[in-house]
Backbone bond lengths (Angstrom), bond angles and torsions (degrees), N, CA, C in turn:
res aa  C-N    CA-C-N  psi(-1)  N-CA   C-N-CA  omega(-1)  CA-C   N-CA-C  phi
1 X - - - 1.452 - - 1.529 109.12 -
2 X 1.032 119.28 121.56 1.478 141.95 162.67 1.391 118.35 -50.96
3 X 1.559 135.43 133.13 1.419 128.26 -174.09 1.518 85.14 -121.12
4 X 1.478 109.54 138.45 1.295 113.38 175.79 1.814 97.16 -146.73
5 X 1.072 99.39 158.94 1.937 110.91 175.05 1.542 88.43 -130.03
6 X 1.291 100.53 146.83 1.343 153.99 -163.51 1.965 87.31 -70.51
7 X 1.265 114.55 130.70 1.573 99.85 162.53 1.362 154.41 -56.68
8 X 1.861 77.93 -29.61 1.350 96.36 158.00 1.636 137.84 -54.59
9 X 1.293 94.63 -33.62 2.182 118.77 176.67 1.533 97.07 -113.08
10 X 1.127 89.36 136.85 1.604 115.12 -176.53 1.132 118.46 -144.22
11 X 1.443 130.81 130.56 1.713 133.31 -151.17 1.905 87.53 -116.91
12 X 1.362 108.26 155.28 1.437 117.47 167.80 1.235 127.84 25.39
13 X 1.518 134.86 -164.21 1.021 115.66 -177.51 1.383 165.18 -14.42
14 X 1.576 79.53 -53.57 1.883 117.74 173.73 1.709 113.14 -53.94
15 X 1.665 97.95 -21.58 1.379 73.58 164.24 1.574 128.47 -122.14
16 X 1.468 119.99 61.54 1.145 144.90 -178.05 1.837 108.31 -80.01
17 X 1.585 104.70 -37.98 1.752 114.99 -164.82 1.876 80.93 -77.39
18 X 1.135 121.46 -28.11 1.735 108.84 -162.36 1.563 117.77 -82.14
19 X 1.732 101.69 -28.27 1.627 122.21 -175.97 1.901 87.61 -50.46
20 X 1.747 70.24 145.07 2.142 85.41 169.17 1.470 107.97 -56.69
21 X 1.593 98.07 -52.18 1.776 104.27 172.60 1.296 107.04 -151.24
22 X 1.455 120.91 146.61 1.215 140.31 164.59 1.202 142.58 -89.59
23 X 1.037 139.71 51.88 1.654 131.25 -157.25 1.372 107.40 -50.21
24 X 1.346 102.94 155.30 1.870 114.97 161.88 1.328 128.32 -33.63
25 X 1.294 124.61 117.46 1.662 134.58 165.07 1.480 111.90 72.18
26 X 1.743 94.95 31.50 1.990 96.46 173.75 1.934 93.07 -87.55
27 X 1.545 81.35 153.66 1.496 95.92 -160.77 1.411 98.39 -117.42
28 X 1.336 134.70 113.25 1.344 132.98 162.74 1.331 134.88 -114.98
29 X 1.882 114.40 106.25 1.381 95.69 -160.04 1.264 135.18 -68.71
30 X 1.479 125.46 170.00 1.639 117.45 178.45 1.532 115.44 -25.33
31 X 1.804 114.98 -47.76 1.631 104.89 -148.83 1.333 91.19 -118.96
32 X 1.122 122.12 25.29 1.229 112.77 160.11 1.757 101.11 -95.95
33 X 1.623 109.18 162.71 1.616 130.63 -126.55 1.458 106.16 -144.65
34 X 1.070 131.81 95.91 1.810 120.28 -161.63 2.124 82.38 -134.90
35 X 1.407 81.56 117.69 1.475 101.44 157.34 1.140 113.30 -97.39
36 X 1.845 118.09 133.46 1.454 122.82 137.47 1.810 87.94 83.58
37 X 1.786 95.47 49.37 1.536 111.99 162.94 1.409 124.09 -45.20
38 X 1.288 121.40 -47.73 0.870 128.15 159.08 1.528 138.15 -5.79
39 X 1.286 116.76 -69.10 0.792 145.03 149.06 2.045 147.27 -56.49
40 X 0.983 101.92 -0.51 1.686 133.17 -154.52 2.002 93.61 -119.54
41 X 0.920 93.35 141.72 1.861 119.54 -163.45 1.290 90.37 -119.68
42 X 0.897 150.33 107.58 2.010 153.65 142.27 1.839 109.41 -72.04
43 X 1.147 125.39 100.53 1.350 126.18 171.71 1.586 107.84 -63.54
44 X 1.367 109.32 165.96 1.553 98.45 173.88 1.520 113.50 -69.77
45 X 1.679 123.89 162.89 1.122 123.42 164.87 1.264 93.06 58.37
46 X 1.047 148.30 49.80 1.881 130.89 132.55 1.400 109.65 -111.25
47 X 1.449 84.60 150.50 1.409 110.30 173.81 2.067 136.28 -94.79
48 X 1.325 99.35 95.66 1.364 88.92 163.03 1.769 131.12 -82.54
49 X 0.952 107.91 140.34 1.532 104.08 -162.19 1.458 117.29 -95.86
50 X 1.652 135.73 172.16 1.238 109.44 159.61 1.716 124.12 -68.33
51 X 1.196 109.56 139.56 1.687 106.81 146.65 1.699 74.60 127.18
52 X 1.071 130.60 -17.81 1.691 139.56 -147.73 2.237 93.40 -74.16
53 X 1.233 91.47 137.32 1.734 84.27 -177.59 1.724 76.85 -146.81
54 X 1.837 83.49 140.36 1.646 91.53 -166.21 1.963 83.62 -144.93
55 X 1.742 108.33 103.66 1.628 104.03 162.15 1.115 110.44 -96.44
56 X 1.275 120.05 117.37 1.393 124.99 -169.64 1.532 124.82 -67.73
57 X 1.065 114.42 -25.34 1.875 121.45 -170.91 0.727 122.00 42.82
58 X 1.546 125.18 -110.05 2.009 124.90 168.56 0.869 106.62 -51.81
59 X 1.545 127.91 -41.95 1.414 131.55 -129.94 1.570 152.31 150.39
60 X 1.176 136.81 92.76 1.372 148.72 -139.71 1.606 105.54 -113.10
61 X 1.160 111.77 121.42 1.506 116.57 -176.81 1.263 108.10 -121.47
62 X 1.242 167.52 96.60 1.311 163.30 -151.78 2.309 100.37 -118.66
63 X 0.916 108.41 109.35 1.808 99.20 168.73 1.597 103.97 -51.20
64 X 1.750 87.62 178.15 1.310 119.59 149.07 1.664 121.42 -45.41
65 X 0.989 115.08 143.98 1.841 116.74 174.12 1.209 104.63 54.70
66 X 1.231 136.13 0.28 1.827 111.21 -155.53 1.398 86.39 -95.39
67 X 1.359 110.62 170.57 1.628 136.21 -167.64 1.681 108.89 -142.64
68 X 1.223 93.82 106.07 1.548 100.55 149.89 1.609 120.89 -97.14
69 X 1.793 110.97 132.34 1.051 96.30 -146.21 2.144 86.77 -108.64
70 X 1.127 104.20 -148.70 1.556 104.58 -173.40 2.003 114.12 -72.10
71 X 1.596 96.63 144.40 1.483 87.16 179.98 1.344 111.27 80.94
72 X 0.993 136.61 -41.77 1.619 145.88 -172.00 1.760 88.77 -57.53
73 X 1.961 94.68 151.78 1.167 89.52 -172.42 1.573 103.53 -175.13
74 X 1.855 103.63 104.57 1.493 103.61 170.35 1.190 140.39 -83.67
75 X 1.181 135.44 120.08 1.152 143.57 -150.94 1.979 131.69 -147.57
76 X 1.184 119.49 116.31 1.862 112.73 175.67 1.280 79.37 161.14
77 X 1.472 153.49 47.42 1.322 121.52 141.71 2.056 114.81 63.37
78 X 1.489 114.74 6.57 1.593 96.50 178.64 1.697 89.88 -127.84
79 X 1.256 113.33 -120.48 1.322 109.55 -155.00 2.106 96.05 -143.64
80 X 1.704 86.53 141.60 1.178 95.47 178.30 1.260 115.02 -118.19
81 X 1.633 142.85 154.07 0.797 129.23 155.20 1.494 107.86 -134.09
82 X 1.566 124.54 152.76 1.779 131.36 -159.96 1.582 83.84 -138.92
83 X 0.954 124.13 138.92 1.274 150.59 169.30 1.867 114.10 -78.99
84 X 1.085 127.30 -168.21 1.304 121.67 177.56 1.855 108.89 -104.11
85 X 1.491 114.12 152.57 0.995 115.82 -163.46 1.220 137.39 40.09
86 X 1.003 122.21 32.91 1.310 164.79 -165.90 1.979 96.95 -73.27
87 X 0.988 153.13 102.37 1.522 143.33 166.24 1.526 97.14 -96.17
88 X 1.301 110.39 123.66 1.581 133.76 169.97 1.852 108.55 -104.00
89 X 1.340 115.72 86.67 1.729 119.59 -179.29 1.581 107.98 -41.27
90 X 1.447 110.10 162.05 1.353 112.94 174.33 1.464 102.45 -76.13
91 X 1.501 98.03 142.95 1.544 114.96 160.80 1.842 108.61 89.28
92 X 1.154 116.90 19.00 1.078 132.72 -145.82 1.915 99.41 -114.40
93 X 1.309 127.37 109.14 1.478 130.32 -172.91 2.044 105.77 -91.52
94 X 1.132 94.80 139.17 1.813 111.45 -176.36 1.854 92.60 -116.42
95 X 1.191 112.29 90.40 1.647 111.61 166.26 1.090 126.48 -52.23
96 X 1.216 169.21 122.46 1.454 135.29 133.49 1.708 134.78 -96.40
97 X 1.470 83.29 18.34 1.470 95.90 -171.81 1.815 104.58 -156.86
98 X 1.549 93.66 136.10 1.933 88.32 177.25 1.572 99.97 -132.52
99 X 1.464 127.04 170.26 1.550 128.18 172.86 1.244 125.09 -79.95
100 X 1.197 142.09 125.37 1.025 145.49 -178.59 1.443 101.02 -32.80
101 X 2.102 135.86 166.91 1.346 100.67 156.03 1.770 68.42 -125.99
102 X 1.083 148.31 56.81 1.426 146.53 126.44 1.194 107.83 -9.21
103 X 1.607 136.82 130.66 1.607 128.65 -177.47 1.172 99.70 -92.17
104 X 1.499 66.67 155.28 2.044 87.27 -161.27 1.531 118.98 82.47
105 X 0.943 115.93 -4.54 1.584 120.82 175.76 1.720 105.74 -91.15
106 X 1.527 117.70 133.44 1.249 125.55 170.36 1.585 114.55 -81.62
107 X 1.740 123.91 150.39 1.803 101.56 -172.25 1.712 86.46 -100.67
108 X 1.133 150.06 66.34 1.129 130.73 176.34 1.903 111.78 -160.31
109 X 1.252 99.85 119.33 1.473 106.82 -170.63 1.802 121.51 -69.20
110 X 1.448 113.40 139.20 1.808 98.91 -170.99 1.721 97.86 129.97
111 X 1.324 112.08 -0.35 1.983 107.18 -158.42 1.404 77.42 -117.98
112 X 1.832 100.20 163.86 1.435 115.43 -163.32 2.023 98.20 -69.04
113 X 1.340 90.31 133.90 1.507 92.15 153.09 1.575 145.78 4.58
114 X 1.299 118.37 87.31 1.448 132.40 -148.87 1.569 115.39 55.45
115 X 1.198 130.17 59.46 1.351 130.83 149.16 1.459 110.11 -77.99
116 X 1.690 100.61 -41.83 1.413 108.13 -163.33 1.299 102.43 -132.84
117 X 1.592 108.19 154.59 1.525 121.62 -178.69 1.708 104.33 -134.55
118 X 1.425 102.11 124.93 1.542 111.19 159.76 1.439 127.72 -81.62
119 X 0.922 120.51 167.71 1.948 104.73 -169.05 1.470 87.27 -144.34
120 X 1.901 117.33 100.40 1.188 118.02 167.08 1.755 130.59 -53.59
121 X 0.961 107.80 172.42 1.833 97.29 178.64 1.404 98.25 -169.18
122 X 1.156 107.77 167.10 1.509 126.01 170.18 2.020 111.83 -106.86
123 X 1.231 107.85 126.53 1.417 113.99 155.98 1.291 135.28 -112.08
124 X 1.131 108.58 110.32 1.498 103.81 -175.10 1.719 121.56 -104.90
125 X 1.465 117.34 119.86 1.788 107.16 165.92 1.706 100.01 -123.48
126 X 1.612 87.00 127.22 1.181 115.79 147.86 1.061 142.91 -5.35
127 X 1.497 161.42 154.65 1.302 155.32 127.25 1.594 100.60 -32.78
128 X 1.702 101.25 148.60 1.563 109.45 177.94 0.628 124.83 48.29
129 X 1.654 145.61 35.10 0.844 141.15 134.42 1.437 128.78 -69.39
130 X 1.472 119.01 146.46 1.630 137.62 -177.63 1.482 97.43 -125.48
131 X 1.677 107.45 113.95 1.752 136.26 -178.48 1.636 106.13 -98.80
132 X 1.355 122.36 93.21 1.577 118.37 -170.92 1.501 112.29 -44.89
133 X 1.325 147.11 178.18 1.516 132.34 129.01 1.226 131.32 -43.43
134 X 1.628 117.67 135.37 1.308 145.74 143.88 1.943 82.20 74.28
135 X 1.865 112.89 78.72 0.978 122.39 175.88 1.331 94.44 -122.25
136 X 1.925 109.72 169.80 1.298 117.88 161.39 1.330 109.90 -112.94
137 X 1.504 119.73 155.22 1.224 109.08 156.61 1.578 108.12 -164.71
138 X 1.388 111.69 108.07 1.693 147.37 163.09 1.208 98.71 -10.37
139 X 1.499 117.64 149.51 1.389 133.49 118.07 1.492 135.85 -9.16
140 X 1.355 114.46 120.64 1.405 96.35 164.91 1.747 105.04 73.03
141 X 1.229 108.97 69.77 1.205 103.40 -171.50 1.602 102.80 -170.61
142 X 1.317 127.15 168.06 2.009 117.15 -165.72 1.560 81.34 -159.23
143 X 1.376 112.07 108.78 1.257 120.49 -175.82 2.087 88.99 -112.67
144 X 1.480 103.36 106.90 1.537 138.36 177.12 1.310 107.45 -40.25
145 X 1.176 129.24 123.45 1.753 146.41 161.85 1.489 91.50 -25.21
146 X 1.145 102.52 150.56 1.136 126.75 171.73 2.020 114.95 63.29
147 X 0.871 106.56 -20.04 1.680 113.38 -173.55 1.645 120.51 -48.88
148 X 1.477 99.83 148.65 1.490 90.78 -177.71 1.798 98.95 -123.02
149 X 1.460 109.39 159.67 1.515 103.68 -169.37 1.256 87.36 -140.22
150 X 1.630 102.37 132.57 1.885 94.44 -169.51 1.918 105.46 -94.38
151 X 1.226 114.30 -179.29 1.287 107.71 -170.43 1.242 119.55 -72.02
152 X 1.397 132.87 171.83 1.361 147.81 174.18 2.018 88.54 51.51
153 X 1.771 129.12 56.25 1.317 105.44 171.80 1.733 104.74 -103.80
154 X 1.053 92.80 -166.73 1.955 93.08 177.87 1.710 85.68 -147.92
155 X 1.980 109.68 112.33 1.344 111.22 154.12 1.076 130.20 -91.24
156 X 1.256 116.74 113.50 2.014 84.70 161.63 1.396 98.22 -127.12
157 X 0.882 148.30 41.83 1.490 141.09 167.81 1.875 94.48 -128.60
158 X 1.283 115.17 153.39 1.699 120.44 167.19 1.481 105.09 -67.56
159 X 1.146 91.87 151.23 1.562 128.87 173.30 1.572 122.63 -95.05
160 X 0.946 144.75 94.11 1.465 150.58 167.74 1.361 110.72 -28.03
161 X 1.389 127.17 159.71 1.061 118.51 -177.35 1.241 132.64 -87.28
162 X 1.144 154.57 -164.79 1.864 129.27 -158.54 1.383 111.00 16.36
163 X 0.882 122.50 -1.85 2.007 100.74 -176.07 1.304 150.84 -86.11
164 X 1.049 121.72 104.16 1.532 111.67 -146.84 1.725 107.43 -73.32
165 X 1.306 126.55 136.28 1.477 127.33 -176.70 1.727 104.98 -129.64
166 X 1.320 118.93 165.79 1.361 132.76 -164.40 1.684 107.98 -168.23
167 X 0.898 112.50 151.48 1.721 146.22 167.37 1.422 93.88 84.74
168 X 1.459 88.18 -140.59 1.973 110.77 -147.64 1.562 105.88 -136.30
169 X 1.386 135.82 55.45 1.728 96.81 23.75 1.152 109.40 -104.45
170 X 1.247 111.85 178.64 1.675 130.95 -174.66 1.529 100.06 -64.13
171 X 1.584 112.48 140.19 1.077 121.87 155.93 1.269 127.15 -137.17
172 X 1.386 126.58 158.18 1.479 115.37 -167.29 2.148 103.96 -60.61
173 X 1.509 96.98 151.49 1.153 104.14 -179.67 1.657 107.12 -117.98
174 X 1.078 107.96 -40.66 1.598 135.33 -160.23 1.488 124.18 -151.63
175 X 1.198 111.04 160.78 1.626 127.10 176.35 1.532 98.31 -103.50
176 X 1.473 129.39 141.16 1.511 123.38 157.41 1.524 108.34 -125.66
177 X 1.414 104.39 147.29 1.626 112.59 -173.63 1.328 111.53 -58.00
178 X 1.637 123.77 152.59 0.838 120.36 159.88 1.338 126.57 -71.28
């Protein structure tokens, strides 16, 4: 029996020829998992990691230097964009899309035809930013150059720039130098 993936999903390297674009010396490990290549921006020098699952939807932009590290994982069907040097912690979710909770609406995709509604969005982080472990962060949201997000936070509102934020939800904690 033959193991094959779907064209759409593409494991490690192999799928470098499919990326929209690739910059120089991006590194993607074996088990990391990028749906809907197509679509997906690789800056030079970044790192996708193993365990890393990236569905692209609109659209996936990753900078220069930035690192997604293990477990991390973008996901909602709209569009992402990561800035350069950018550190994304392990275990750490990039939304771009949530379910309507409209009544009468189901949150789970697979049910007949308009039960359920997804609500695309855009996420955007910054340059310099540092993403703690096993964080959230929403739709529709502009997480500020330079910002730090401490681990285990939940964003959904933007982040200012230098500012360091924490918990559930995140709130500012601190100022960091430029």
């Amino acid at each position: 029996m033959e193991f094959e993936i779907a064209d759409m999903e593409l494991m490690g390297e192999n799928v470098k020829p499919r990326l929209k674009r690739c910059g120089d010396g991006v590194r993607i490990y074996p088990l990391a998992k990028l749906a809907f290549p197509h679509v997906i921006e690789l800056g030079s020098h970044c790192r996708i990691r193993d365990f890393v699952f990236i569905f692209a939807g609109k659209g996936v932009v990753i900078g220069e230097y930035s690192d997604m590290q293990p477990h991390s994982v973008i996901w909602g069907g709209g569009t992402t964009i990561i800035g350069d040097r950018v550190s994304v912690g392990p275990g750490t979710v990039l939304l771009s899309a949530v379910y309507s909770h409209a009544k009468g609406l189901k949150m789970v995709d697979g049910l007949e035809e308009g039960s359920s509604e997804a609500l695309y969005g855009t996420l955007v982080i910054k340059d310099d930013v540092y993403i703690g472990a096993n964080c959230s962060l929403m739709p529709n949201i502009v997480i500020g150059e330079g910002a730090v997000i401490g681990a285990g936070s939940f964003v959904n509102k933007d982040v200012d720039p230098w500012t360091i934020v924490a918990g559930s939800p995140a709130r500012k904690i601190n100022m960091r130098p430029k």
